[in-house]
TIDREN-875529 format. One record per residue (C-alpha): x, y, z. Coordinates in nm, 2 decimals. Example, Ala and Ser with C-alpha at 12.3 -4.5 7.8 and 13.67 -1.06 7.14 Angstrom:
// TIDREN-875529
<site><px>1.23</px><py>-0.45</py><pz>0.78</pz></site>
<site><px>1.37</px><py>-0.11</py><pz>0.71</pz></site>
END
This chain:
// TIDREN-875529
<site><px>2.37</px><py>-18.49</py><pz>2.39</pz></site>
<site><px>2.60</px><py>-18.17</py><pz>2.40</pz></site>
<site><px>2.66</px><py>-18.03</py><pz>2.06</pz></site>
<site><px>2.96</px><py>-18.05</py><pz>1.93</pz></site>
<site><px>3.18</px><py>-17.78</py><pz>1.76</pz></site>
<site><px>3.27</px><py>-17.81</py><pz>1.36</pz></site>
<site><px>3.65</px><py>-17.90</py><pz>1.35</pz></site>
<site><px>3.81</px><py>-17.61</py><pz>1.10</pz></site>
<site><px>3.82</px><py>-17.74</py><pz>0.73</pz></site>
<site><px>4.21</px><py>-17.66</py><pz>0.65</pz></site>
<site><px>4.31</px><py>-17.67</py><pz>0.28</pz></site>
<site><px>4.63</px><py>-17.81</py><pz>0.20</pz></site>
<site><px>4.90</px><py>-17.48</py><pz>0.09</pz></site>
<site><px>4.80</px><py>-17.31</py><pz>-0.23</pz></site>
<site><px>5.05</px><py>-17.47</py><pz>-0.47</pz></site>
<site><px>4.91</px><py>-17.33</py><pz>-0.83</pz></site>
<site><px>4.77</px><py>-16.98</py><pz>-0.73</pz></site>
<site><px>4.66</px><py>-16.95</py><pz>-1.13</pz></site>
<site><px>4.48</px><py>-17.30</py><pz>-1.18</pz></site>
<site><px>4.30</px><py>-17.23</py><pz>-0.83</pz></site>
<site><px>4.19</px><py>-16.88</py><pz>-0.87</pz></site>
<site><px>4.06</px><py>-16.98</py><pz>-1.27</pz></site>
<site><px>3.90</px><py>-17.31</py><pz>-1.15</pz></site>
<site><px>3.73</px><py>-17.13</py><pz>-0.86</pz></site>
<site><px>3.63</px><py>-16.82</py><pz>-1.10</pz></site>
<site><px>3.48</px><py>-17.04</py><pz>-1.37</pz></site>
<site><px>3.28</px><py>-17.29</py><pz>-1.05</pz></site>
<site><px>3.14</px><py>-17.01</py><pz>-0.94</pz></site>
<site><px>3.06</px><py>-16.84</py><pz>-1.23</pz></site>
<site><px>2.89</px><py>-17.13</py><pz>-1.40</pz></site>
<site><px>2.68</px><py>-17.14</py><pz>-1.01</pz></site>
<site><px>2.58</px><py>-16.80</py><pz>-1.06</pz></site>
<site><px>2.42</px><py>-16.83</py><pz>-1.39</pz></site>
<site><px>2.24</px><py>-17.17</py><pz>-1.27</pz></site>
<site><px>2.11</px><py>-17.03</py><pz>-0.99</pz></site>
<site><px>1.94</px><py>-16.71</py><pz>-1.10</pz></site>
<site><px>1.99</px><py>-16.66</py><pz>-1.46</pz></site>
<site><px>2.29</px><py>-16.54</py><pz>-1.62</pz></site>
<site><px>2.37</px><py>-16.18</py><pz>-1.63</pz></site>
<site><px>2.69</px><py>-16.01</py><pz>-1.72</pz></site>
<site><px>2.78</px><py>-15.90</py><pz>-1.36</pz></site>
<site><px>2.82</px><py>-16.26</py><pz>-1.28</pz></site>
<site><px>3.13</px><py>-16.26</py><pz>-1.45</pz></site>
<site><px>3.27</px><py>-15.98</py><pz>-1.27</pz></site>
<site><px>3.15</px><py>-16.11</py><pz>-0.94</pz></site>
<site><px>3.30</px><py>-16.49</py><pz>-1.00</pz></site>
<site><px>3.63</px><py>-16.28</py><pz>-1.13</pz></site>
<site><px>3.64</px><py>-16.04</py><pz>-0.77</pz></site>
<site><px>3.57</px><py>-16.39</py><pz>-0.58</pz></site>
<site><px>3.85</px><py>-16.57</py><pz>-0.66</pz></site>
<site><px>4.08</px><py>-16.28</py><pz>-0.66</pz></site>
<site><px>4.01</px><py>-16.24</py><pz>-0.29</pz></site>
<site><px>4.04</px><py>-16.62</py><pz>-0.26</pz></site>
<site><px>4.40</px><py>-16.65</py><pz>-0.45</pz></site>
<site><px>4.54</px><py>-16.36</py><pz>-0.28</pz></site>
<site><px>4.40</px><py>-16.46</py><pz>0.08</pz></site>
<site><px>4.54</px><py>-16.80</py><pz>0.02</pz></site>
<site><px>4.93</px><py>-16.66</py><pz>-0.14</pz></site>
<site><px>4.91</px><py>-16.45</py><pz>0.18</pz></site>
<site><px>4.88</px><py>-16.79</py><pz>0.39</pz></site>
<site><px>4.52</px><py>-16.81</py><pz>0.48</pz></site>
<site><px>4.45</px><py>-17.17</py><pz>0.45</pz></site>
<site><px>4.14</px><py>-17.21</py><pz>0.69</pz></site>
<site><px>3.82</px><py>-17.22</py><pz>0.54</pz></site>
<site><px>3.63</px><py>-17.01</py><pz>0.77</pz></site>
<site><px>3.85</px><py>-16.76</py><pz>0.76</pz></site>
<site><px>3.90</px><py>-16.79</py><pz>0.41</pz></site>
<site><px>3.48</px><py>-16.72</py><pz>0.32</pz></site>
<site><px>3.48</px><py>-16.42</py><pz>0.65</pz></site>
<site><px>3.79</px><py>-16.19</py><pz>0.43</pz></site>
<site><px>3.55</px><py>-16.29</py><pz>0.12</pz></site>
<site><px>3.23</px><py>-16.18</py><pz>0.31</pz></site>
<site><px>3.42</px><py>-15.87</py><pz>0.43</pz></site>
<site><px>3.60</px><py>-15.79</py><pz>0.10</pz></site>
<site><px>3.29</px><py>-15.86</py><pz>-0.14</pz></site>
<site><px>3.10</px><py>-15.54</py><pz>0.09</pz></site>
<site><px>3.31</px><py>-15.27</py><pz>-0.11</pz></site>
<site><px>3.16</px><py>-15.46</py><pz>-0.46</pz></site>
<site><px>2.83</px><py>-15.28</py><pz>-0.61</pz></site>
<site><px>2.54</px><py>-15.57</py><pz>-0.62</pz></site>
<site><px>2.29</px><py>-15.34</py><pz>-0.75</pz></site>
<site><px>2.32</px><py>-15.54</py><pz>-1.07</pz></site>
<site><px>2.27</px><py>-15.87</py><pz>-0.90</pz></site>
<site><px>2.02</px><py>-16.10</py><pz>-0.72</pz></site>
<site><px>2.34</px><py>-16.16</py><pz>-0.50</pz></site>
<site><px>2.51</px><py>-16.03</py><pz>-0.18</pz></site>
<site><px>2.85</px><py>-16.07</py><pz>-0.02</pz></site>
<site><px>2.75</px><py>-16.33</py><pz>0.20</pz></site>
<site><px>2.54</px><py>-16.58</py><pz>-0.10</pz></site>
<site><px>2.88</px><py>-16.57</py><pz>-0.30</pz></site>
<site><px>3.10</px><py>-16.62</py><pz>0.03</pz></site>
<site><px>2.85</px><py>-16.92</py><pz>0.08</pz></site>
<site><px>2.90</px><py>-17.04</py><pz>-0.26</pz></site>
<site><px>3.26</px><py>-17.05</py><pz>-0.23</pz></site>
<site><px>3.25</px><py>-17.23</py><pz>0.08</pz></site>
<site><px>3.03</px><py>-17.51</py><pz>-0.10</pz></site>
<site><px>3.23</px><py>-17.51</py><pz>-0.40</pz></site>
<site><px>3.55</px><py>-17.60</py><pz>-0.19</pz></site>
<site><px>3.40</px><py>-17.83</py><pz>0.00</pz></site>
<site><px>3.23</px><py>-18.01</py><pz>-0.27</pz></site>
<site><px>3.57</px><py>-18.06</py><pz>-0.46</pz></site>
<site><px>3.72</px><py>-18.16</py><pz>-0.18</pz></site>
<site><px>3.45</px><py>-18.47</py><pz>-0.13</pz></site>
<site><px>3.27</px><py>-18.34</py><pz>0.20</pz></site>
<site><px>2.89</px><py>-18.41</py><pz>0.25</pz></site>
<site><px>2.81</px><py>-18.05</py><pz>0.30</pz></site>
<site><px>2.45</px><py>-18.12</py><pz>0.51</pz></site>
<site><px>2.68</px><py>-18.35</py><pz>0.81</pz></site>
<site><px>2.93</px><py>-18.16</py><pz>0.81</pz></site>
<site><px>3.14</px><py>-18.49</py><pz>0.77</pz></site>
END
């Protein structure tokens, strides 16, 4: 059986910049303080999230990949030191959080 490659998860265009960026900041900020416990700099790290997000998506990025590498990339220049979190826990908890509102079974990829 040859492995197969993961088809790319495209979102449809960004049609409400404001009501995606504040649903995505307040997902991922109610995440953050589940998964750890909640500090202040989760806050400021949900906020810098979907900033990336809103802007990469008003600029035309609509592929999810591509969406969570500029949030990987992005998130480097933000200080952790205050968090159990890095760039690439956040840009994985975006990823989930898309996919989960858009009804895919994350562990199939289907």
């Amino acid at each position: 059986m040859t492995a197969q490659p993961i088809p790319p998860i495209t979102l449809p265009p960004i049609e409400n910049p404001d009501r995606e960026g504040e649903w995505l900041q307040k997902a991922l900020h109610e995440w953050l303080n589940r998964e750890f416990i909640p500090e202040a700099i989760n806050e400021k790290i949900a906020q810098r999230a979907a900033q990336i997000f809103v802007r990469q998506r008003l600029e035309g990025e609509n592929d999810l990949g591509s969406l969570v590498i500029a949030i990987v990339t992005e998130m480097q220049a933000f200080d952790f030191r205050e968090s159990f979190y890095s760039e690439f826990a956040i840009a994985n908890a975006v990823s989930d959080l898309i996919l989960d509102s858009l009804g895919f079974e994350r562990c199939c990829g289907q």
